[in-house]
N, C-alpha and C positions, 0 to 999 in steps of 0.2 A: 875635886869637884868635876863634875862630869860635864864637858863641853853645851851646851845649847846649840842645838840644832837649827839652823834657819834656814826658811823655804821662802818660796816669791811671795806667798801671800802677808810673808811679814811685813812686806814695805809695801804692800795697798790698804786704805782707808778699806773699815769693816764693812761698808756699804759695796762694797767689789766684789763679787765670788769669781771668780772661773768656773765655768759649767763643768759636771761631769762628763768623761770620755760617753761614748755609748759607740758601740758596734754597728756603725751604717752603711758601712760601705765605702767611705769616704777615705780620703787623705785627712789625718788625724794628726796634730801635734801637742806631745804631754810636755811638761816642762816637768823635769825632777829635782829632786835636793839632794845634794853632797851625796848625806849621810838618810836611811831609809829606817825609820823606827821598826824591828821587829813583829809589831803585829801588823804591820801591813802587808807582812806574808799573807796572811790569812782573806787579804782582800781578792774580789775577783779579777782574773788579770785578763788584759783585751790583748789582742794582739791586731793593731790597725796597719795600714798598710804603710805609715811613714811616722817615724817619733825620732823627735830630736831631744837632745840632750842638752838640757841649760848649761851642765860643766862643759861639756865634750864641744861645742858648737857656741853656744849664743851665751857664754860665762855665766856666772852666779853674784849674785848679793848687787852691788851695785851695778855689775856688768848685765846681772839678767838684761833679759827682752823687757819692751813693755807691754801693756794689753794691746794698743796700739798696734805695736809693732807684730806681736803674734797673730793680730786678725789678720791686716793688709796682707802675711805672708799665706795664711790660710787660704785666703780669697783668691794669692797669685797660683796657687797648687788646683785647688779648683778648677780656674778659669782654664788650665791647661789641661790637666783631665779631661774636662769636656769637649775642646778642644780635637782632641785626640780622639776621645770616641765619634765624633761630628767628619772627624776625618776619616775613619775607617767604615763609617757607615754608608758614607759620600763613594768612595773605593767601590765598593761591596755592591750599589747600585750599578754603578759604570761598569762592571766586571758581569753583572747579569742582564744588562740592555747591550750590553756590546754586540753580545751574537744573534741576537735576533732584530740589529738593524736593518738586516736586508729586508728582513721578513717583513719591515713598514713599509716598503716600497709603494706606492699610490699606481694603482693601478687603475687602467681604462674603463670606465661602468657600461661599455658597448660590449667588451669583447675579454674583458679582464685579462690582456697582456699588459705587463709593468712598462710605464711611462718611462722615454727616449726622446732623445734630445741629437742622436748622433747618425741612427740610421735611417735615412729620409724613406727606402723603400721598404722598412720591417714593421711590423707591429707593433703598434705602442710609439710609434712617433707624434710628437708636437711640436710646434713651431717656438724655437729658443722664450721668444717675446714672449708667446701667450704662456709659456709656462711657466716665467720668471714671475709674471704677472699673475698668477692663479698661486703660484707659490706666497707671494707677498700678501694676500689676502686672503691666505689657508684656506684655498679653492680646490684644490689637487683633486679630489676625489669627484667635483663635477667637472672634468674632463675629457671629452670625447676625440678619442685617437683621428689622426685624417686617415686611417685606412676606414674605421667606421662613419667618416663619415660622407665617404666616396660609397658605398657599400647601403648606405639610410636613402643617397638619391640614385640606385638600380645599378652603379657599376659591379661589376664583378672582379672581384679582387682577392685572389686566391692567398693563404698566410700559411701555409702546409706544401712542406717539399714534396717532390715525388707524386704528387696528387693533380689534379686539375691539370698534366699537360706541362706542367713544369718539373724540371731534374731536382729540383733544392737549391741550396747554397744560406751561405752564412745568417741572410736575412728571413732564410723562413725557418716554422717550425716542425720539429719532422713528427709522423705519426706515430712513433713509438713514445717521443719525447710528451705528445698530449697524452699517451694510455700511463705512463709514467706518474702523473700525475694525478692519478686516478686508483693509482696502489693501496694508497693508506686505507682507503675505505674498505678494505678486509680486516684492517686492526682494531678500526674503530665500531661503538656501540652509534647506529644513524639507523636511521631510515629511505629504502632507497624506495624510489618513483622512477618506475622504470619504464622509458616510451617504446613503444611499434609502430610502422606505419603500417594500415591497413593495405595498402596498396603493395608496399614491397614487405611483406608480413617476417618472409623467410629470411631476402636476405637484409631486414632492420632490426633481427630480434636477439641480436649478440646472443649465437650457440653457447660462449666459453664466459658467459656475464656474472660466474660464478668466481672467475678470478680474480675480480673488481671488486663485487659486493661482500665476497666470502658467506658468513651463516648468517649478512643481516637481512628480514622482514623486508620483503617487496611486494610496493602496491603497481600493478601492470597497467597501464594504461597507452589504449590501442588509439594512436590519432587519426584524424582525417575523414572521421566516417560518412561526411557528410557527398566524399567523393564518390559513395557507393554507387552503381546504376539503380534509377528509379523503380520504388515496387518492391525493393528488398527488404527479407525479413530479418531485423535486425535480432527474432528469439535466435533464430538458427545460425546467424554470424555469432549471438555473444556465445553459443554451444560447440561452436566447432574452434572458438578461437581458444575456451577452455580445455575443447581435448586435445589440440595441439601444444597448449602448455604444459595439459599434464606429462607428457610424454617426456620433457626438458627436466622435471623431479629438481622441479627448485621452490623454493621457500617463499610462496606464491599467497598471501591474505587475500588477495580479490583482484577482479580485472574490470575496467570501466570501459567502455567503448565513449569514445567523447570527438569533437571539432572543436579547435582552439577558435576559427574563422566564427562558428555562428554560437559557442558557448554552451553547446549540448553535451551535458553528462559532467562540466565542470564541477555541479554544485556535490555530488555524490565524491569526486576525487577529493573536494575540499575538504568535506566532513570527515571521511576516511583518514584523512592527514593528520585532522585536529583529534581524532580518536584514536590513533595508532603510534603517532610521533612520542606520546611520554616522556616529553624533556628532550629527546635526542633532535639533533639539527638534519633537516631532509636535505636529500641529496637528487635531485633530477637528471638522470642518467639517461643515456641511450647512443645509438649511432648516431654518423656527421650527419646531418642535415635534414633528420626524424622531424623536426619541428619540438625541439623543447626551449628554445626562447619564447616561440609564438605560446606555447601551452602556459610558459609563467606570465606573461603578459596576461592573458587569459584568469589566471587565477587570480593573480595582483587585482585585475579589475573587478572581480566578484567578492574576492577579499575587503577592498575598498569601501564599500557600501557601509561595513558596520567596526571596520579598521582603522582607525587613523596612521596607524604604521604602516599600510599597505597602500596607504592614499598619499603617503610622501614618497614612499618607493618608487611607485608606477611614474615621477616625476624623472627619475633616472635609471630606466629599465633596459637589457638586453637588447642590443640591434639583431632584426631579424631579415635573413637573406636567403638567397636561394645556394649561396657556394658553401659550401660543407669546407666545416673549420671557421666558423663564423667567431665563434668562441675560441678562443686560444690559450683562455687559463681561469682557473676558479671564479664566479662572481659571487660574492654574499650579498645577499640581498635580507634586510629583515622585514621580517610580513608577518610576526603576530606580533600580537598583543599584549600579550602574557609571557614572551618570551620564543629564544628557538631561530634560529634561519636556514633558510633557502636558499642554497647551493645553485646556482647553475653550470654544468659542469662542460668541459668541451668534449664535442663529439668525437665517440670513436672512430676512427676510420677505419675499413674494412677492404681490402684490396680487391675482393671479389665480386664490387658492386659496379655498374657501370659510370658512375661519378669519379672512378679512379684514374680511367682510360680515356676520356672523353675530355676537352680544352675549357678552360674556366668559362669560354664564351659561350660555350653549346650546354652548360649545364642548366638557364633556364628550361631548354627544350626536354628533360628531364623531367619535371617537375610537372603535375597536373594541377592547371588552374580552375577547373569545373569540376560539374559530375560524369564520371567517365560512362560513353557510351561503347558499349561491345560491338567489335566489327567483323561480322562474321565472313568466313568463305567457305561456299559448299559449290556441288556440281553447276548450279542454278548461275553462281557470279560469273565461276569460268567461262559458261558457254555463253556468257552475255559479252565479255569483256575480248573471245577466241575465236569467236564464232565466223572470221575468215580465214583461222587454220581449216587445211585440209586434213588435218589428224584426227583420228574421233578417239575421242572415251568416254568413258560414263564412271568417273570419281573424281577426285583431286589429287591420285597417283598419279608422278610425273609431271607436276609443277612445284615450283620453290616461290613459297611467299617472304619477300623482304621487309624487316621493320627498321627500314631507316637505311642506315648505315652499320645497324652494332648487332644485327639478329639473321639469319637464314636460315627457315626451314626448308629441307626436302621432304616433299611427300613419297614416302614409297609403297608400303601399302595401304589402305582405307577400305574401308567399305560404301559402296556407290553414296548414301544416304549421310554419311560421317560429313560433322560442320566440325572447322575452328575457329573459336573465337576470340581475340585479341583484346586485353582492355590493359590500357596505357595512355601515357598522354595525346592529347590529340597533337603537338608539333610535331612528331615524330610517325612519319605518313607511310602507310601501307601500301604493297606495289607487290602482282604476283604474274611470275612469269613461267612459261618454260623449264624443267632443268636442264636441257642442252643448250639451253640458252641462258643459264644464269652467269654463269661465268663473263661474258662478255658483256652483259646488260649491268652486271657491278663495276668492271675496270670502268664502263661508260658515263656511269652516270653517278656514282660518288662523288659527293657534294656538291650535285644539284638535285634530282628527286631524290637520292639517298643521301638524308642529313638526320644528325650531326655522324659524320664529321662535317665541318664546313670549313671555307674560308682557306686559308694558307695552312688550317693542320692535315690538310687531304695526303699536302706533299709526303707528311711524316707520318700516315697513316699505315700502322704496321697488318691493317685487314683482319678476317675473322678467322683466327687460327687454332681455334679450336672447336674439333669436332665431336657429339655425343652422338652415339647410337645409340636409338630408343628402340624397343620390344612392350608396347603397353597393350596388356593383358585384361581385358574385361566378360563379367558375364551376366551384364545388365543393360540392355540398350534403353531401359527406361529413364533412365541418368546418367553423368558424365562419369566419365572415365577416370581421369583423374585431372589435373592442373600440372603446365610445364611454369613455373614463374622463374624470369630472366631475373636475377637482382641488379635490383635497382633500377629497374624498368616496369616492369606487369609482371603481368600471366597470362597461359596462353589458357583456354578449355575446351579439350577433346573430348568432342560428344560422340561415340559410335553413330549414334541418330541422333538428328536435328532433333531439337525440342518443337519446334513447328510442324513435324512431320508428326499426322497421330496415329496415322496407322502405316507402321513400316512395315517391309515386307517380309512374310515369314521364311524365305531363303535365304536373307543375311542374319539369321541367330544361329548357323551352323555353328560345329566350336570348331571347327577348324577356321575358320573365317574371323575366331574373335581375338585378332591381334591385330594390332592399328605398328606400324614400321614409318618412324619419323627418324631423320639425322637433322640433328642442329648444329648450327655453326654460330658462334659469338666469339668475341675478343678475347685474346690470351686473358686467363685467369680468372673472365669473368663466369661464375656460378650459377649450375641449373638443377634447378631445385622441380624434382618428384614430389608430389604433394595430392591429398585428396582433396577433391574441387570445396574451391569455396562458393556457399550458396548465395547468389545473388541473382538480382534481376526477379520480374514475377514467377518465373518458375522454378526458382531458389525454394521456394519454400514446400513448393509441391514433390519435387523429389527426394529431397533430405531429409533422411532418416537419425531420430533420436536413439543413443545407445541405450539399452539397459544395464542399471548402474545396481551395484549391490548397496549395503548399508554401510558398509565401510567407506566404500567409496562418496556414499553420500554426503559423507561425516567429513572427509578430508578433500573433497573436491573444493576448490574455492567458488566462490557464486563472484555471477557478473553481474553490472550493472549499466544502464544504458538511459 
């Protein structure tokens, strides 16, 4: 007689099943019998990830497990399982926040350098207290550094080695170090908003800005216009400012002429933004101390009006100053609606400007607080200002006009009728003397009528050691000549004839006669820019001539807006 077979379920009441196995994924435990009837070959067979054996482990017939006993253990395989996965998911997070802790670092919303605690005369310092204390009540981010905000009530407080009169050292930041930072934005898909200042057009329009932005979409936008002298035609500046772009063959959508001060030409940048941006995050680029804090502030507040993200913005916005390097490292700022932010980004510094050479103190005297008036010198000042030499001439050959401390022109030759006209800031005071006498009237009077330099940096003043020699070749006394613009100071405009003069005399249009011989002298390294005059003033518009354009040109020309 053939054994009988017994399984667990022989010793449970009929009202007990044990559920069927099912393939879930889970920790699974079967309980088997001894002996396995034959056709349960034929049954589907699971293969779970853990099965124990009633003979081999937990006995058979009286010794089997209970149902009891088989859940609790069930439940203890489970609870570890999960356990484990909880842990390795736990792992997996720490392993991908790890490395971009730094990257949270809470930076200063003035000047976006990362909060310090150690360096009392670096960037990004706060006072131990207030930090602990903004820490404790996840304030970090409304923050204002004490360099910004020495910097909010007019000190000047330079954050850039090597710039502003200072050597470097550990607590500043050097200008390579901000253009560094400024890299990635050739990898990325953005849009850049790229500033000029009108005043220093040449040297604020980063030549090589092609290295920054790479192939992305720039909208140009020229600030300050509102310093223009009175009477200007802003058609013929927004014409001459496009054919000076186009000549750069960069990836130019439109140019605005705007002033951040009185808000003219923002509303056209704004739109252009919200029309061209496409998702991507704007970038607000340009040189140190162009005025792109004052320009977002500027936007923030015409933003505002129909923004509510731009109306909390404006509540912790960019400190704006007169020292270049104001900015020291990326600001996000968000300011739509829909999405997207605004970069403020820190200014490039450029070596060839005279903000580089000149003492953090004399850098307001840089900066034009009005609308600049043109200061002309023709035959007419000299004899008024000479007129107890016993020398005679009849030009402004053989005197040197000084602008300040940082510019010397020598006149050498002119024509009797030839004006030049200076337009820069007024702190920076004009003084024309002699050139046998220039030499001694500069050892003399350096930093006192010839300022900036001033103060204690006279001592350390290395003088104007570099000279150009000019050859400017004209064959139109009806208009200027062309433009000398010092960067980061003005421009000079050489008129063969005074614009006030209307009938000049028909002996100086000889062509041998029509070369104007100026030597300039400015500070090591700073840059003189040949340029065709820009039209301004009321008779900007009466000489300046429009180019004729072809259809192509018409097609790919960018259009301005003002």
């Amino acid at each position: 007689m053939t054994p009988k077979t017994l399984s667990l379920t022989s010793f449970l009441p009929h009202h007990f099943k044990i559920p069927k196995p099912y393939n879930s994924g889970r920790a699974i435990i079967i309980c088997k019998s001894v002996n396995s009837q034959p056709q349960q070959q034929n049954q589907p067979e699971f293969q779970p990830q853990l099965s124990v054996s009633a003979s081999e482990s937990q006995g058979s017939g009286p010794a089997a497990p209970t149902r009891g006993d088989i859940f609790l253990e069930r439940q203890q395989l489970l609870k570890a399982a999960s356990s484990l996965v909880i842990e390795k998911k736990k792992k997996k997070k720490k392993e991908k926040t790890s490395g971009s802790l730094k990257a949270a670092t809470y930076c200063c919303y003035g000047c976006g350098a990362p909060l310090q605690i150690s360096e009392t005369d670096g960037p990004g310092y706060v006072d131990p207290e207030t930090y602990e204390l903004k820490k404790k009540h996840r304030q970090l981010r409304t923050i204002l550094c004490g360099r910004c905000r020495l910097l909010s009530h007019g000190h000047m407080v330079t954050a850039v080695g090597g710039n502003g009169g200072y050597a470097g050292g550990k607590q500043f930041v050097t200008a390579e170090e901000l253009r560094e930072k400024l890299r990635h934005l050739r990898h990325e898909k953005a849009l850049i908003v790229k500033l000029v200042d009108i005043v220093d057009f040449n040297g604020s329009f980063l030549a090589h800005v092609r290295d920054l932005a790479g192939a992305n979409p720039i909208i140009l936008v020229i600030t300050k216009v509102d310093l223009l002298p009175k009477g200007t035609d802003f058609n013929c500046v927004g014409d001459w400012v496009v054919e000076a772009t186009m000549k750069k063959k960069l990836n130019v959508l439109s140019v605005h002429l705007t002033s951040s001060k009185s808000l003219v030409g923002i509303t056209g940048v704004m739109s252009e933004i919200q029309k061209e941006k496409k998702g991507r995050d704007v970038y607000i680029l340009g040189a140190a101390n162009v005025g792109k804090s004052a320009f977002i502030n500027a936007l923030l507040k015409m933003l505002s009006d129909k923004d509510p993200v731009a109306a909390m913005a404006r509540k912790y916005k960019p400190i704006q100053s007169a020292v270049p390097g104001t900015t020291v490292g990326p600001i996000q700022i968000n300011a739509f609606l829909g999405g997207g932010k605004v970069y403020d980004t820190p200014g490039v510094h450029l070596h060839h400007r005279q903000a580089a050479v000149v003492h953090s103190q004399d850098l307001p005297a840089l900066a034009p607080r009005s609308r600049l008036r043109g200061q002309s010198f023709t035959k007419e000042v000299v004899l008024d200002q000479w007129v107890s030499e016993k020398t005679e001439f009849n030009s402004l050959a053989g005197f040197s006009i000084f602008w300040g401390g940082l510019v010397r022109v020598d006149v050498l030759k002119v024509l009797p009728e030839t004006c030049l006209t200076f337009y820069g800031p007024k702190a920076v005071k004009l003084h024309i003397v002699p050139t046998n006498k220039a030499d001694e009237f500069y050892k003399k009077e350096l930093g006192g009528l010839l300022t900036p330099p001033s103060g204690e940096q006279v001592e350390d003043w290395t003088g104007l050691e570099t000279a150009r020699q000019l050859q400017i070749r004209f064959d139109n006394t009806q208009r200027p000549a062309c433009d000398l613009a010092i960067s980061g100071l003005g421009w000079i405009t050489v008129e063969p004839v005074s614009q006030t003069l209307k009938e000049p005399d028909s002996n100086i249009v000889q062509e041998e006669a029509m070369v104007i011989s100026l030597d300039v002298h400015v500070p090591k390294a700073v840059e003189i820019f040949v340029r065709p005059p820009l039209p301004v003033g009321k008779f900007g518009g009466e000489w300046y001539q429009y180019r004729d354009l072809t259809e192509k040109e018409e097609e790919t020309r960018p259009k301005w807006y003002f």
